[in-house]
C-alpha positions in Angstrom: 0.0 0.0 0.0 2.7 2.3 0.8 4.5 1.4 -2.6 1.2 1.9 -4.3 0.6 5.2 -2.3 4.2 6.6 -3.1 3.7 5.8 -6.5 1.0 7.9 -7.2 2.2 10.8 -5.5 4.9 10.9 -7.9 2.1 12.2 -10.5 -0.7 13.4 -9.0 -0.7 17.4 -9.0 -3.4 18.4 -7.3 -4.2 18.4 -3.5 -8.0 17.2 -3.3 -6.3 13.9 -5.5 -3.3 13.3 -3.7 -5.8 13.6 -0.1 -8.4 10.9 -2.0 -5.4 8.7 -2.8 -4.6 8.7 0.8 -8.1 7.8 1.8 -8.8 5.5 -0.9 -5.4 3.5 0.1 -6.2 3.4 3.8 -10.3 2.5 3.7 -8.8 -0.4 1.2 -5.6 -1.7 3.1 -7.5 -1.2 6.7 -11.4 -2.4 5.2 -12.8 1.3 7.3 -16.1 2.5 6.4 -14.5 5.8 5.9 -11.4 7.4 5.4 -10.4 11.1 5.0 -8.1 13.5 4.9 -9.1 17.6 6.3 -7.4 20.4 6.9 -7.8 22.0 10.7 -8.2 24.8 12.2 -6.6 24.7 15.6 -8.1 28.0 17.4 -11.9 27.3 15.9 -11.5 24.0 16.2 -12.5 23.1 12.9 -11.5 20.0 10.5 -12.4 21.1 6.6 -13.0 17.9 4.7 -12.7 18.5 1.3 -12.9 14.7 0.1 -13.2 11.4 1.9 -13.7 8.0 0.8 -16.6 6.2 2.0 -17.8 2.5 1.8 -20.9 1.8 -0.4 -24.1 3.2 1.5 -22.1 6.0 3.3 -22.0 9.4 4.1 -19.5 11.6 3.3 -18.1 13.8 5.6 -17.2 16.7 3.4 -17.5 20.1 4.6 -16.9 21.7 8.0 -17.2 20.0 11.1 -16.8 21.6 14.2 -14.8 18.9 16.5 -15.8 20.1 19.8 -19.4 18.8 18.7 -18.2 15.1 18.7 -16.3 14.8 22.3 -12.8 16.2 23.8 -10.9 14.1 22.1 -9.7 17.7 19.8 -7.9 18.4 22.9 -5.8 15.3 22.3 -5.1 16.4 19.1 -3.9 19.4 19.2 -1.5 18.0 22.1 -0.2 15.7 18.8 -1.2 12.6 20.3 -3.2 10.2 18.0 -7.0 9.6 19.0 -7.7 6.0 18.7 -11.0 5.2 19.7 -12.9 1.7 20.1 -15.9 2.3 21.0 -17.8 5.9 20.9 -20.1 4.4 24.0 -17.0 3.8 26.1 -14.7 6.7 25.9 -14.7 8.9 28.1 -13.6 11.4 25.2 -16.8 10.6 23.1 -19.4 9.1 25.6 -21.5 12.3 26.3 -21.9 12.4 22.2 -21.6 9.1 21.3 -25.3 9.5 19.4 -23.8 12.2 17.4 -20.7 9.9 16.4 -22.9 7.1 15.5 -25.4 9.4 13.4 -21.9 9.4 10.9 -21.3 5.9 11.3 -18.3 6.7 13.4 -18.9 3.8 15.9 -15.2 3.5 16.2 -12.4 6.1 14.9 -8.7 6.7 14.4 -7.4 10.3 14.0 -3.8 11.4 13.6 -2.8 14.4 13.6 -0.7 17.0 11.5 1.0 19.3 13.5 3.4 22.2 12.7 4.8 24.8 14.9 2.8 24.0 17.9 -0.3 23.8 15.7 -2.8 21.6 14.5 -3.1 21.9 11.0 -4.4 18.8 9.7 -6.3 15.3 10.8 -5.9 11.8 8.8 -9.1 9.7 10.1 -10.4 6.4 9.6 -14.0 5.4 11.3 -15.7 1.9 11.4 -19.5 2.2 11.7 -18.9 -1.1 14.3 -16.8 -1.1 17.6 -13.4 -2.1 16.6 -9.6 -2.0 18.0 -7.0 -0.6 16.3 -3.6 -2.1 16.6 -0.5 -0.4 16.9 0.6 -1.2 13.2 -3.0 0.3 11.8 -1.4 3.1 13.8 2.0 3.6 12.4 0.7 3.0 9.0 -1.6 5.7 9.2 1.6 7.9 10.8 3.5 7.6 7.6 0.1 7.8 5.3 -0.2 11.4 7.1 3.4 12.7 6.7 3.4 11.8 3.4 0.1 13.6 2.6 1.3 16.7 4.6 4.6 16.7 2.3 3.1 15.9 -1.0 0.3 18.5 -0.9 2.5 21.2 0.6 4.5 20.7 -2.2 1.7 20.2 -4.6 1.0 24.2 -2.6 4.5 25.5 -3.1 4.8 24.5 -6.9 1.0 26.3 -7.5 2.6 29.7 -5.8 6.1 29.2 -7.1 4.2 29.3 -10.7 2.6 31.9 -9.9 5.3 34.1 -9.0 7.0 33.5 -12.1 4.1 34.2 -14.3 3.8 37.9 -12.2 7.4 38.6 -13.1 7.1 37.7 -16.4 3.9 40.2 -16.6 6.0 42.8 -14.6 9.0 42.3 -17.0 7.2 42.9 -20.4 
């Protein structure tokens, strides 16, 4: 999967694909109900989902989603921790809106997060609309799905401004 993953981002050159790859790859290889890729906002507490990919008969979750309306467990985030959750019922992150969770098919969740500078600026997830653990390796292979979505559309970013730039000094030149 990582082979497969690494591959593509060698030619995609756009940041909604690259963050569909990366769900796509992970929904497949862990066989979630969902898998995404947002962008967050750490002071509102936001996550922007511009795509996800979602099992047959699914939701998406694209859009804005306020965190703090699904449990605590944005606190654990933004302290760069990963939020691995079995069961929505049982944590004490999640209980008190555990019917909210399970109104997206979240049941159970994993979340890692991007963070820069002290910041939270993005979340990989995966949710299972049944209770399920998540083993240490789902973990780590969702660690290296994330840094290598963070790099590849940041430099999927930098490219689209370096271009830019050049095509404003060539205006300013002529």
């Amino acid at each position: 999967a990582l082979i497969e993953f690494t591959s593509q981002l060698r030619v995609l050159e756009d940041v909604d694909d690259i963050c569909l790859a990366a769900a796509r790859i992970l929904a497949q290889t862990l066989g979630v109900s969902r898998a995404g890729y947002g962008m967050a906002d750490h002071d509102a507490e936001t996550l922007q989902v511009s795509c996800d990919w979602t099992a047959p008969g699914m939701e998406s979750l694209q859009g804005r989603l306020k965190l703090r309306d699904y449990g605590s467990f944005i606190d654990t985030l933004k302290d760069d921790e990963i939020v691995s959750v079995t069961d929505v019922r049982d944590d004490l992150r999640t209980a008190v809106t555990a019917t909210a969770l399970e109104s997206l098919n979240a049941r159970a969740f994993l979340n890692i997060p991007v963070v820069e500078h002290e910041r939270l600026v993005a979340v990989l997830f995966v949710n299972q609309e049944n209770v399920r653990q998540w083993t240490h390796e789902e973990c780590e292979f969702m660690l290296e799905i994330a840094g290598r979505t963070r790099t590849a559309a940041e430099r999927v970013r930098s490219e689209s401004v370096l271009r830019t730039n050049e095509a404003q000094l060539r205006e300013m030149n002529e």
